[in-house]
C-alpha positions in Angstrom: 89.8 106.9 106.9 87.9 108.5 109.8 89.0 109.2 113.1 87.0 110.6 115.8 89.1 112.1 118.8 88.1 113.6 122.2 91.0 115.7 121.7 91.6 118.5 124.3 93.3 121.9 122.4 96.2 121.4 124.7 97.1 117.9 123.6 97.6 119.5 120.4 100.5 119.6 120.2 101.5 116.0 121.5 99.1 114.4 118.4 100.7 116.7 115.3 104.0 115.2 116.8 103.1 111.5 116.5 102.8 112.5 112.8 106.0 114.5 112.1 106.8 116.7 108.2 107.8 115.7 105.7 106.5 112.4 106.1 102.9 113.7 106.8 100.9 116.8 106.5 99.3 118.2 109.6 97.6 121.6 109.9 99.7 124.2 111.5 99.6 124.0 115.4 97.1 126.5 116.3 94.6 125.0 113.5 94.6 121.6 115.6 94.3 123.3 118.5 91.0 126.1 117.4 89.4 122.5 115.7 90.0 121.1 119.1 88.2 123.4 121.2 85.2 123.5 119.0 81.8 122.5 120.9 81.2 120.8 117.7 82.1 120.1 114.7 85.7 120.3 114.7 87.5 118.9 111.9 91.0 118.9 110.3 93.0 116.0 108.0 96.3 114.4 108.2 97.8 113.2 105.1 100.8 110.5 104.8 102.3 111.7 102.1 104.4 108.7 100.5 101.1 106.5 100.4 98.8 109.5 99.9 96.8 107.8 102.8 94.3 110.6 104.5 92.6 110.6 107.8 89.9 113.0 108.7 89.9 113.5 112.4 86.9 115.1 113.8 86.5 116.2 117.2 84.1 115.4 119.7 82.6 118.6 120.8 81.2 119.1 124.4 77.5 118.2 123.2 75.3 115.0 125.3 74.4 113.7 121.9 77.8 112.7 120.5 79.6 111.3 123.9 76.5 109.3 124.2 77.4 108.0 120.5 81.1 107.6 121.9 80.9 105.8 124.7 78.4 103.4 122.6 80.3 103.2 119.4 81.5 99.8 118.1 84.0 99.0 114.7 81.4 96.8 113.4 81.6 97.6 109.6 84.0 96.0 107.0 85.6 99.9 105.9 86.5 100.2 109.3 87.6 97.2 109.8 89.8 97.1 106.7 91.2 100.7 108.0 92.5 99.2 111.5 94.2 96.4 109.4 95.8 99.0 106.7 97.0 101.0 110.2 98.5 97.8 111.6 99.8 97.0 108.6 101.3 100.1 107.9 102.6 101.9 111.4 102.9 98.6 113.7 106.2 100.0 114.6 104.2 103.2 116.1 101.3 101.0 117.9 102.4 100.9 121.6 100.7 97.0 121.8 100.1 96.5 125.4 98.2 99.6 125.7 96.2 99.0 122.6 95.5 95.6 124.2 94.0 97.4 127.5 91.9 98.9 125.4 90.1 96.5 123.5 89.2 94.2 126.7 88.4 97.2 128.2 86.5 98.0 125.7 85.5 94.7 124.9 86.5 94.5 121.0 88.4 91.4 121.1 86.1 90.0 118.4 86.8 92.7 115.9 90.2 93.1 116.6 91.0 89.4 115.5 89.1 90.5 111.9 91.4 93.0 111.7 94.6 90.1 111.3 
């Protein structure tokens, strides 16, 4: 799966340890944190590894073109959709709900969320 992050180099730290060894694979520390603070292009992978699951997270760089994308970016396409619903399947004991919930009326993804089961 793909994951795109607006992940600041000093939160880090907090995301490798949502996803703690030897369960998963995370880069070491300061690998997260030099993708991090890339003005673009930053990229690194986490990797669950009893299901062999993958995600690549990139990180959104400082540049007008990709917040634009961002702020404008909708789960509209089955492979996404089918990700969320392997994720909820999978970690639904690591998914704080209510603020997941914010989010999508926030966001306004109540639609695609129920496609997601």
């Amino acid at each position: 799966m793909e994951i795109v992050l607006q992940l600041e180099p000093e939160a880090a730290e907090r995301l490798v340890a949502v996803y703690p060894a030897p369960a998963y694979y995370t880069p070491p520390i300061e690998g997260v944190r030099l993708e991090a603070a890339r003005s673009a292009h930053g990229h690194f992978k986490i990797l669950d590894l009893e299901t062999s699951l993958r995600a690549d997270v990139y990180c959104l760089g400082g540049d007008s073109l990709g917040l634009w994308a961002m702020e404008r970016r909708m789960a509209s396409s089955d492979r996404h959709l089918n990700d969320i619903a392997a994720m909820r399947r999978i970690s639904s004991a690591m998914i704080d709900d209510a603020a997941l919930a914010r989010w999508i009326e926030q966001l306004g993804l109540e639609p695609e969320w129920r496609m997601t089961g």
